[in-house]
DSSP file (Angstrom, degrees, kcal/mol; ACC not computed):
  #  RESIDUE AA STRUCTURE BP1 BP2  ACC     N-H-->O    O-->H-N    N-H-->O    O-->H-N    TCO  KAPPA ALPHA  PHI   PSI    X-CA   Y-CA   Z-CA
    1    1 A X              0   0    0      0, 0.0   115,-1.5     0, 0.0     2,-0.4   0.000 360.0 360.0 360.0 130.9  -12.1   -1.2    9.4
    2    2 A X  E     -A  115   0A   0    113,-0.2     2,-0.3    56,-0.0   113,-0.2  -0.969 360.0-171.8-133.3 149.2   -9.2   -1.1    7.5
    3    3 A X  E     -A  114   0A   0    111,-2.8   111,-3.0    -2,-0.4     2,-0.3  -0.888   6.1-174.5-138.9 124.8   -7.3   -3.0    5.1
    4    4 A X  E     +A  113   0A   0     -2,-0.3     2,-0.4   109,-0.3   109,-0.2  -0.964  17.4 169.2-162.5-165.8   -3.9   -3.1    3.2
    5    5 A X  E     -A  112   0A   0    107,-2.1   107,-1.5    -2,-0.3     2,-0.6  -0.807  13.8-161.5-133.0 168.0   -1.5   -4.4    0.8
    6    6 A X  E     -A  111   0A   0     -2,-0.4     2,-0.6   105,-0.2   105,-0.2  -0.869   4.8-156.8-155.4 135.7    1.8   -3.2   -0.5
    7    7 A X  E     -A  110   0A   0    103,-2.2   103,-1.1    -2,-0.6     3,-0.3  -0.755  20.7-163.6-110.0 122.2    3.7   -4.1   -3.7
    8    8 A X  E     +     0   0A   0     -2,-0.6   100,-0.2     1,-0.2   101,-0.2  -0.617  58.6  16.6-109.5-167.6    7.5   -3.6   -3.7
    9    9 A X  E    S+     0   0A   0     -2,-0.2     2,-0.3    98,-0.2   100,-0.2   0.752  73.3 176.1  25.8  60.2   10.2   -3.3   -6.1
   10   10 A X  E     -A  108   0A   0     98,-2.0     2,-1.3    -3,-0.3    98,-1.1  -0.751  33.4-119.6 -97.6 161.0    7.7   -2.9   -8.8
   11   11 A X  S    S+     0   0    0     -2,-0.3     2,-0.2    96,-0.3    96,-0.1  -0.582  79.5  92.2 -89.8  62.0    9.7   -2.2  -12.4
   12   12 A X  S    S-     0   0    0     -2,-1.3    96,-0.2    93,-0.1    -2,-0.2  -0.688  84.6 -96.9-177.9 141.4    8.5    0.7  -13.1
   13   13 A X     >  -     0   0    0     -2,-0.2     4,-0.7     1,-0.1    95,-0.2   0.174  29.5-127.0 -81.3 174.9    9.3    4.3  -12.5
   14   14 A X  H  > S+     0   0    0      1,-0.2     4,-1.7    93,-0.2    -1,-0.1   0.788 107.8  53.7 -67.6 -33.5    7.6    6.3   -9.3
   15   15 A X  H  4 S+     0   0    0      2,-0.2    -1,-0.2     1,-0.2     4,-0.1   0.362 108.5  54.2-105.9  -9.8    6.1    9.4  -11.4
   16   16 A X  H  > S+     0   0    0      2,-0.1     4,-0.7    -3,-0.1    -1,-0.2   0.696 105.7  52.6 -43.4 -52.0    4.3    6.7  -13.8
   17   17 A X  H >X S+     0   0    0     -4,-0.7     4,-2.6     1,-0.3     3,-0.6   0.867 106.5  51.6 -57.5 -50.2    2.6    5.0  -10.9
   18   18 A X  H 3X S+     0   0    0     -4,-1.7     4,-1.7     2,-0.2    -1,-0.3   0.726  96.8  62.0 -48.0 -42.0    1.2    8.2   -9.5
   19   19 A X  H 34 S+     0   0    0      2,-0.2    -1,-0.2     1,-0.1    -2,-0.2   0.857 115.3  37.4 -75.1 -28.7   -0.4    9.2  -12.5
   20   20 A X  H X< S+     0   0    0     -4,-0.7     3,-2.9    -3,-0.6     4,-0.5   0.985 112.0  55.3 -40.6 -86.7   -2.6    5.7  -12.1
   21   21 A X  H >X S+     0   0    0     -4,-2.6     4,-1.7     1,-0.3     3,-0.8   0.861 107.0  54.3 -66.0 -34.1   -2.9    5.7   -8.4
   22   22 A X  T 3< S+     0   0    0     -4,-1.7    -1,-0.3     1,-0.2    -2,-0.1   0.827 102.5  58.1 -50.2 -18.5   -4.7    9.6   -8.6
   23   23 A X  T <4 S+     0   0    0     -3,-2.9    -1,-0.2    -5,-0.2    -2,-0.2   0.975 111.5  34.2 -73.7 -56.8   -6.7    8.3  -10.6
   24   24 A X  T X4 S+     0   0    0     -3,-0.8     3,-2.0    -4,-0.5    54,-0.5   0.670  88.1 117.6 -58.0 -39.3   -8.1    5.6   -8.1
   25   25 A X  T 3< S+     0   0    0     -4,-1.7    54,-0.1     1,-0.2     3,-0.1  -0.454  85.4   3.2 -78.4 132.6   -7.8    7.6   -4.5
   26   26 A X  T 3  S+     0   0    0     52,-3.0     2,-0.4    -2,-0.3    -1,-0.2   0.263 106.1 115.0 108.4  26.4  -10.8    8.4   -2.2
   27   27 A X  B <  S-B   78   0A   0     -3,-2.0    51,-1.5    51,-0.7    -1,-0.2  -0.878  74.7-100.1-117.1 146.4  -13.6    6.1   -5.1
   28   28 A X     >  -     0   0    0     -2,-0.4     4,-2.6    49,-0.2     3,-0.3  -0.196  36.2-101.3 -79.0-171.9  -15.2    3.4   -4.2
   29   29 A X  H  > S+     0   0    0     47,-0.4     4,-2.5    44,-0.3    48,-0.1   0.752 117.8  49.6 -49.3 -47.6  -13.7   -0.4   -5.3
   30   30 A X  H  4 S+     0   0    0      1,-0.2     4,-0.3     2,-0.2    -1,-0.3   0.897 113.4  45.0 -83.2 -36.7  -16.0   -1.2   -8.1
   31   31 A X  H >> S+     0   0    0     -3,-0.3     4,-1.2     2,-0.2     3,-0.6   0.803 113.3  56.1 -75.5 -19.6  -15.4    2.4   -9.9
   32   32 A X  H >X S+     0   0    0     -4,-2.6     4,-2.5     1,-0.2     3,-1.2   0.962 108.0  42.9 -47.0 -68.3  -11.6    1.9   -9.3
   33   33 A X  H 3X S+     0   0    0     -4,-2.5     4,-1.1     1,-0.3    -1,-0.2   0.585 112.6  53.5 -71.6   7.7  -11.4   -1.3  -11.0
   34   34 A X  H <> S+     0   0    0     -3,-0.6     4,-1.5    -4,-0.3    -1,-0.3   0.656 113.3  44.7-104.0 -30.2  -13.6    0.1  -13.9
   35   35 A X  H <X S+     0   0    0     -4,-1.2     4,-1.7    -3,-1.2    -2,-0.2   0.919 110.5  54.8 -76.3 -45.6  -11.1    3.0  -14.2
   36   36 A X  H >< S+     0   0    0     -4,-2.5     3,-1.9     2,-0.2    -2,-0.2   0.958 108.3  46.3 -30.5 -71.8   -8.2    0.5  -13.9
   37   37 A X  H 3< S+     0   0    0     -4,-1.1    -2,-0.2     1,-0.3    -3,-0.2   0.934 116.3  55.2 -71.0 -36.9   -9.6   -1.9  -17.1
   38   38 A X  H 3< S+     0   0    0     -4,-1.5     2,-1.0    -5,-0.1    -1,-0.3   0.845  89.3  83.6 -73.5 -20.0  -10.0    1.6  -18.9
   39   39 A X    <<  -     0   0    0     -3,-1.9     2,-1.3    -4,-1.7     5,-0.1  -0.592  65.5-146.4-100.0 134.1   -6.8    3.0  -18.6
   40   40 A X        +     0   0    0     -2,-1.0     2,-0.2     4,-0.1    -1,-0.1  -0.683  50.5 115.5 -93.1  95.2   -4.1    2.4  -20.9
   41   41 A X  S    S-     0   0    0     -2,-1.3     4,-0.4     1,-0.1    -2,-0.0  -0.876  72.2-112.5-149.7-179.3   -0.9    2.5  -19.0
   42   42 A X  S >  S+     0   0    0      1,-0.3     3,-1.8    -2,-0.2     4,-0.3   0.994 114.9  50.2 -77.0 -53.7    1.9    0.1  -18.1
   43   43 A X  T >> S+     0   0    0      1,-0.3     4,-1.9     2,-0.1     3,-0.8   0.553  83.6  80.1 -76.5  -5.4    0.8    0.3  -14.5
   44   44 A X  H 3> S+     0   0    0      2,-0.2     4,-2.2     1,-0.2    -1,-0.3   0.853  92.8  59.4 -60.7 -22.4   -3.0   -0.3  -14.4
   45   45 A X  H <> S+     0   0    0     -3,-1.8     4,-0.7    -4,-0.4    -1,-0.2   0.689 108.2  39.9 -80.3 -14.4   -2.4   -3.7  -14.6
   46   46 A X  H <4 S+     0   0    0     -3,-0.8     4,-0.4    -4,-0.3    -2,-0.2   0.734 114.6  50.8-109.5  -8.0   -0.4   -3.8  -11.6
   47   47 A X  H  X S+     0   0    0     -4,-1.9     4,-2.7     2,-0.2     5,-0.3   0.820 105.9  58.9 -50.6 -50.1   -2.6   -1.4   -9.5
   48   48 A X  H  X S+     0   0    0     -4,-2.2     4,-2.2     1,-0.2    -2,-0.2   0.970 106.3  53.3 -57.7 -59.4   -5.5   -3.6  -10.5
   49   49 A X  H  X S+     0   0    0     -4,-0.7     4,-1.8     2,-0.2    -1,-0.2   0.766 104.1  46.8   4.1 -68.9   -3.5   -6.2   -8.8
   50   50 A X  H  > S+     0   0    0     -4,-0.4     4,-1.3     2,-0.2    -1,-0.2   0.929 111.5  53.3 -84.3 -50.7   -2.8   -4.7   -5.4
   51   51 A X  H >< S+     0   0    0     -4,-2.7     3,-0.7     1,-0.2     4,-0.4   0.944 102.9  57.7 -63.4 -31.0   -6.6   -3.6   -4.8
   52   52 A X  H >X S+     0   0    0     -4,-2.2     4,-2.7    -5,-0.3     3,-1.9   0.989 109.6  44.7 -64.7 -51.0   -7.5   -6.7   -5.5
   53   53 A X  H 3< S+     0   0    0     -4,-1.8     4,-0.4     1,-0.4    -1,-0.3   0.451 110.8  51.7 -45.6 -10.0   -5.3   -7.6   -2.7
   54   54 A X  T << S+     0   0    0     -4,-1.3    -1,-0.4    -3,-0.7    60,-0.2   0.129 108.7  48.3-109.1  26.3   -6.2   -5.3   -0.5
   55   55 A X  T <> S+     0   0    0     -3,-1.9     4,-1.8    -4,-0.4    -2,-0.3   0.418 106.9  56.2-113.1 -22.6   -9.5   -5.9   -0.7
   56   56 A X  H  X S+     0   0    0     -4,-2.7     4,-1.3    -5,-0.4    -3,-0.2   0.735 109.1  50.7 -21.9 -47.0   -9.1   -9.6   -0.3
   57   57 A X  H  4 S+     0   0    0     -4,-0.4     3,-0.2     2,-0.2    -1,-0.2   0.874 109.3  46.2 -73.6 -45.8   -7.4   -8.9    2.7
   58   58 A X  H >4 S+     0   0    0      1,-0.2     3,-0.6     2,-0.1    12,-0.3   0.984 114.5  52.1 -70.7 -44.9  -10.2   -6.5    4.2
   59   59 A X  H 3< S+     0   0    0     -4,-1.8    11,-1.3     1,-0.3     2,-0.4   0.837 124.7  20.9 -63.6 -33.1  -12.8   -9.2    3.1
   60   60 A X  T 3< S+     0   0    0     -4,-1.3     2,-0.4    -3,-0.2    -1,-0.3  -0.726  88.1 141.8-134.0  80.7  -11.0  -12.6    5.0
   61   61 A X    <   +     0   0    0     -3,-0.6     3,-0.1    -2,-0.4     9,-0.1  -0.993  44.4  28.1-131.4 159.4   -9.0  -10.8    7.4
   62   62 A X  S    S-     0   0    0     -2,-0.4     0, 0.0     1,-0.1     0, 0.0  -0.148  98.6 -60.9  70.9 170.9   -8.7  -12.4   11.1
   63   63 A X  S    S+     0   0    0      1,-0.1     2,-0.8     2,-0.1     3,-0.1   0.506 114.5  62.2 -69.1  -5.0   -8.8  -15.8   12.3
   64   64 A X        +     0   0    0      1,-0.2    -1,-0.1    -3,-0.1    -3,-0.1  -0.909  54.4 161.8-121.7 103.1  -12.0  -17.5   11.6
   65   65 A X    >   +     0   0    0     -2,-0.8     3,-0.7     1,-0.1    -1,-0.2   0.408  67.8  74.5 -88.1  -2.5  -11.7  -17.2    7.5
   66   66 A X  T 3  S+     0   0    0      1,-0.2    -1,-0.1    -3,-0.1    -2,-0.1   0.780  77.2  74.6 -74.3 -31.7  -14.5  -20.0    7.5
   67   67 A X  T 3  S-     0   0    0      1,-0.1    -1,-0.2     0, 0.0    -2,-0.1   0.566 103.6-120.9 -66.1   5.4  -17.0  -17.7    8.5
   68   68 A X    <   -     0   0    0     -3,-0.7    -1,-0.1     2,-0.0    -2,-0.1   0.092  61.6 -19.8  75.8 155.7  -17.2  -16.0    5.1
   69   69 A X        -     0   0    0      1,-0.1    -9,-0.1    -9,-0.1     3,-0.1   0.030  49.3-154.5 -44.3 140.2  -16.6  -12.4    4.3
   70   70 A X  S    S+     0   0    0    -11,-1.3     2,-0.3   -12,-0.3    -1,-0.1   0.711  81.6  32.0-101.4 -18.7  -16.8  -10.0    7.6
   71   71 A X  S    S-     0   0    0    -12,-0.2    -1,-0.3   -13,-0.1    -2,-0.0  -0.982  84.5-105.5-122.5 153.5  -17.6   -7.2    5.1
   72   72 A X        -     0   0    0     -2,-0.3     4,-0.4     1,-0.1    -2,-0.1  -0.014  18.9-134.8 -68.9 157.6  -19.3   -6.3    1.9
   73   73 A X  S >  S+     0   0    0      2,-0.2     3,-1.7     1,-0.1   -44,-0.3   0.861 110.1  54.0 -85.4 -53.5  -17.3   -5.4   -1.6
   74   74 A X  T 3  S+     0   0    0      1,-0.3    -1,-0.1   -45,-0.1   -44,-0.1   0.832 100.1  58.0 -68.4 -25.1  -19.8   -2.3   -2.0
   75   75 A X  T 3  S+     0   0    0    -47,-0.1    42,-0.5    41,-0.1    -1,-0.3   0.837  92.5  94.6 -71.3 -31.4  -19.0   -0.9    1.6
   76   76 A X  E <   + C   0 116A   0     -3,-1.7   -47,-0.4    -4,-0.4    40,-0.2  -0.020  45.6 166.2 -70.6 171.8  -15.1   -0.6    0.5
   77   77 A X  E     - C   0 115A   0     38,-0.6    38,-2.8   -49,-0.3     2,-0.6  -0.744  46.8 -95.1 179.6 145.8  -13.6    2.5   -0.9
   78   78 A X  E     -BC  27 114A   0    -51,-1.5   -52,-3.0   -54,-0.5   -51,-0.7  -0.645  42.4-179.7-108.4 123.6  -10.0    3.4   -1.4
   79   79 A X  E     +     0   0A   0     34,-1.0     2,-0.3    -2,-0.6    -1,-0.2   0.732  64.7   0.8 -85.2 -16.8   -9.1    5.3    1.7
   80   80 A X  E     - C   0 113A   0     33,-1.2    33,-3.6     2,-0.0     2,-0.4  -0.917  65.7-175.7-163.1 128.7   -5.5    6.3    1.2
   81   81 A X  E     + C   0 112A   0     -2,-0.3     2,-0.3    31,-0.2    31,-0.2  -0.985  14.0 160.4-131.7 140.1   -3.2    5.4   -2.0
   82   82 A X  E     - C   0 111A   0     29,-1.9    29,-2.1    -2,-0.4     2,-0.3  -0.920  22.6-155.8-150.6 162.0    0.3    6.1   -2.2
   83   83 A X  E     - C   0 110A   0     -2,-0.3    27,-0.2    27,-0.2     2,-0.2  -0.853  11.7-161.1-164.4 119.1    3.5    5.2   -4.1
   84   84 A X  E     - C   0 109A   0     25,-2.0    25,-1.3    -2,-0.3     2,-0.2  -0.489  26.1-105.8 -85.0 160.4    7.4    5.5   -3.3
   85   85 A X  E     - C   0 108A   0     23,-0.2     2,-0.3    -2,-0.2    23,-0.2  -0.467  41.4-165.9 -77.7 155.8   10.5    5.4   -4.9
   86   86 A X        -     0   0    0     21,-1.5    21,-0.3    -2,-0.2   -72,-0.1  -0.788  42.4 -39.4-138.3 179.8   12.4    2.3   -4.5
   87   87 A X        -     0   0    0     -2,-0.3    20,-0.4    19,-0.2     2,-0.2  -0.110  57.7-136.4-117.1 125.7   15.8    1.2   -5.0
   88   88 A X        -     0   0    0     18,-0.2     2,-0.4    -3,-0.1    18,-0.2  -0.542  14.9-145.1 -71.1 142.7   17.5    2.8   -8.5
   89   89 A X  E     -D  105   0B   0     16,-1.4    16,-5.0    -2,-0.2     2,-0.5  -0.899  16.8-147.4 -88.2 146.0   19.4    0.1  -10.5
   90   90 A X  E     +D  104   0B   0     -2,-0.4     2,-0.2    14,-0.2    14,-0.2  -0.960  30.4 147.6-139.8 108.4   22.1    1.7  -12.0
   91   91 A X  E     -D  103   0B   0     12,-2.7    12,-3.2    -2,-0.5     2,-0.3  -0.922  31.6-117.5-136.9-176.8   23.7    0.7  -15.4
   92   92 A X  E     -D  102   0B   0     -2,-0.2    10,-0.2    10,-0.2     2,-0.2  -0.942   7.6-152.4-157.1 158.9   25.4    2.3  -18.1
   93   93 A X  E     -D  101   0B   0      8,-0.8     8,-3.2    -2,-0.3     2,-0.1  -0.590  34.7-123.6-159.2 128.8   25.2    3.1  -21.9
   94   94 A X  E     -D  100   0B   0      6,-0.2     2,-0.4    -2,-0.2     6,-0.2  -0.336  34.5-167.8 -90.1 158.0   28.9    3.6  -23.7
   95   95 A X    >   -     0   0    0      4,-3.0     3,-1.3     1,-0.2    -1,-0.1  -0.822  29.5 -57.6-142.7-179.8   29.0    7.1  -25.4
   96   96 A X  G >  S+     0   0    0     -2,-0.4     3,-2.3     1,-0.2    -1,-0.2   0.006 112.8  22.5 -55.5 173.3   31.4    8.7  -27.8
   97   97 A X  G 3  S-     0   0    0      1,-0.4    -1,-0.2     2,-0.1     0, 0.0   0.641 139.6 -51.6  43.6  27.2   35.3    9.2  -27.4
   98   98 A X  G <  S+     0   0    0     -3,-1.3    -1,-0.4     1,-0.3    -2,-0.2   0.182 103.6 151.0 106.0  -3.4   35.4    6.2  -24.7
   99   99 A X    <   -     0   0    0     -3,-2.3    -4,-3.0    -5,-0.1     2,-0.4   0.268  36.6-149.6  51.8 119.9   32.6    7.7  -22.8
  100  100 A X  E     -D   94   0B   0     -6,-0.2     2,-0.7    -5,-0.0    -6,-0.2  -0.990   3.6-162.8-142.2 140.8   29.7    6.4  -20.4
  101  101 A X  E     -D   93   0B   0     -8,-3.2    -8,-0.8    -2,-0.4     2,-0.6  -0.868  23.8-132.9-126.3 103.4   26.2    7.7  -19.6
  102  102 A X  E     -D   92   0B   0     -2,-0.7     2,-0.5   -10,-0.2   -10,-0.2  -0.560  16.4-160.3 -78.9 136.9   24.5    6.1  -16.3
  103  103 A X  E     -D   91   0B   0    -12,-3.2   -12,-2.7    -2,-0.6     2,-0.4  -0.958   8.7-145.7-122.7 126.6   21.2    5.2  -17.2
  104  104 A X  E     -D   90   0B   0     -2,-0.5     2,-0.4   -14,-0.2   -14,-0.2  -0.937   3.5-157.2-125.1 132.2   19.0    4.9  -13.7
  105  105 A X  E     -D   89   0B   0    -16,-5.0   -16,-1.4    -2,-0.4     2,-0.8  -0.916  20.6-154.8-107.5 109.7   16.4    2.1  -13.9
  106  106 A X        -     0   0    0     -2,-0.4     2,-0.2   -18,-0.2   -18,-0.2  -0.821  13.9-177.4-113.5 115.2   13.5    3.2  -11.0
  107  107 A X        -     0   0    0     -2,-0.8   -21,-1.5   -20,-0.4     2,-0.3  -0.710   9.9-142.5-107.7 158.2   11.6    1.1   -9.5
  108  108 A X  E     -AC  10  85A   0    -98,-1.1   -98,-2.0   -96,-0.2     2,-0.8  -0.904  12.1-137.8-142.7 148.6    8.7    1.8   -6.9
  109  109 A X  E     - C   0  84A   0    -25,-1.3   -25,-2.0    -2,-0.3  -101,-0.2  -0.784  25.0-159.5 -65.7  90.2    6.9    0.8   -3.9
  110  110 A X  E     -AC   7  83A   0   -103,-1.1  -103,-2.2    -2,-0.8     2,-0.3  -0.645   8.2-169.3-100.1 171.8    2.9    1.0   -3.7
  111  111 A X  E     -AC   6  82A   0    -29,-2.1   -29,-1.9  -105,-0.2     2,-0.5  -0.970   2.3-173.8-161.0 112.6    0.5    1.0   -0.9
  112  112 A X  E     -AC   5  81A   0   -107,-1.5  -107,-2.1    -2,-0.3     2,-0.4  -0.970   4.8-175.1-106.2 131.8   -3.3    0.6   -1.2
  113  113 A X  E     -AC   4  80A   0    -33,-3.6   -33,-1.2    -2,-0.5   -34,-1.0  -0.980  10.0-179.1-104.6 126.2   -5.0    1.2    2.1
  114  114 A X  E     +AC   3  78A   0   -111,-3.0  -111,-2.8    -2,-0.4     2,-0.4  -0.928   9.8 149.2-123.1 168.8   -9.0    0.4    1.7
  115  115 A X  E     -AC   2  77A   0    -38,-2.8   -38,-0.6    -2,-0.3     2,-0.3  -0.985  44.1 -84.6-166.0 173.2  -11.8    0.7    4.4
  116  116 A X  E     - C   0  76A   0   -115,-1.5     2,-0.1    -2,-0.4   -40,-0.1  -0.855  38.6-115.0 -95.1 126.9  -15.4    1.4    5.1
  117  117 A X        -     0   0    0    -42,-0.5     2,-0.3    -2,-0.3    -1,-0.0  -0.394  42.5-159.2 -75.4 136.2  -16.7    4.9    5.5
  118  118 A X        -     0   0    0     -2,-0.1     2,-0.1     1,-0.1    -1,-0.1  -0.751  22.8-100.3-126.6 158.6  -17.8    4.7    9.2
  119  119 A X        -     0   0    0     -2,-0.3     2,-0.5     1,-0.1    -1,-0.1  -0.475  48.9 -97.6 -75.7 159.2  -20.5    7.0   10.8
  120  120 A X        -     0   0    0     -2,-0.1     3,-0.1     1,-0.1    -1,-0.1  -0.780  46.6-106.6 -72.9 122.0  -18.8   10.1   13.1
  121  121 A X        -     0   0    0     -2,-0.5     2,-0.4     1,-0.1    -1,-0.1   0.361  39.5 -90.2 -26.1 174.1  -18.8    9.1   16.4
  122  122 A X        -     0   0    0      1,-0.0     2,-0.2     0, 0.0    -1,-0.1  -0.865  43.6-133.5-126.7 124.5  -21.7   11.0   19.0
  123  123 A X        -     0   0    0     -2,-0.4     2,-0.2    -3,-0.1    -1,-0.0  -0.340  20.7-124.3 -90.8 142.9  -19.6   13.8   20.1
  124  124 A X        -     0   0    0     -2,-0.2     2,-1.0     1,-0.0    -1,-0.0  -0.782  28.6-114.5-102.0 161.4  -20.1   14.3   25.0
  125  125 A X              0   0    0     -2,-0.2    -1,-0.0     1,-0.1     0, 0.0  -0.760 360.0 360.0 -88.2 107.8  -21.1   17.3   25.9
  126  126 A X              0   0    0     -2,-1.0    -1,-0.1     0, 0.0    -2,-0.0   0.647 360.0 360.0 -76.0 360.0  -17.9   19.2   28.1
């Protein structure tokens, strides 16, 4: 089973984000969020964020959300994290002798996927 969420246009550059989400890919949830509240960068607070939504989603996802969570918190683990560039905003910073310096503002796309380690299927004999 698998689960995920994806944050766009986040305010913050791509090559920040990554140094976060490595931190996080292939542990499970609860030692991800414990590495999240430890690390001091801009973007742990908005990583912490997005697993929590993707693991929200894996927990009440399909139609009968009255039946209570279809999986466990401890079973999850983050199977695939990634983060794109997204769309530059572009302004610009006056420089000597009438002069102008474009200053590119980068903002990024993330994608937490989480799931549950499943057994390997029983292999047929050919």
């Amino acid at each position: 089973m698998e689960s995920k969420a994806i944050a766009r246009h986040m305010h913050i550059s791509p090559r920040k984000m990554r140094l976060v989400v490595d931190l996080i890919r292939g542990r499970n949830v609860e030692s991800a969020f414990t590495i999240l509240r430890a690390t001091r960068k801009k973007a742990s607070p908005m990583v912490e964020k997005l697993l929590r939504s993707a693991v929200a989603n894996a927990l009440y996802s399909g139609d009968d959300v009255e039946e209570g969570p279809k999986v466990s918190v401890d079973e999850l683990f983050v199977k695939r994290a990634f983060v794109d560039g997204g769309p530059i905003i572009k302004r610009f910073r006056p420089r000597s002798m009438g002069r102008a310096t474009r200053i590119r503002k980068r903002t990024s796309h993330c994608t937490i996927i989480v799931g549950t380690k499943t057994a390997p299927a029983a292999q047929t004999a050919s």
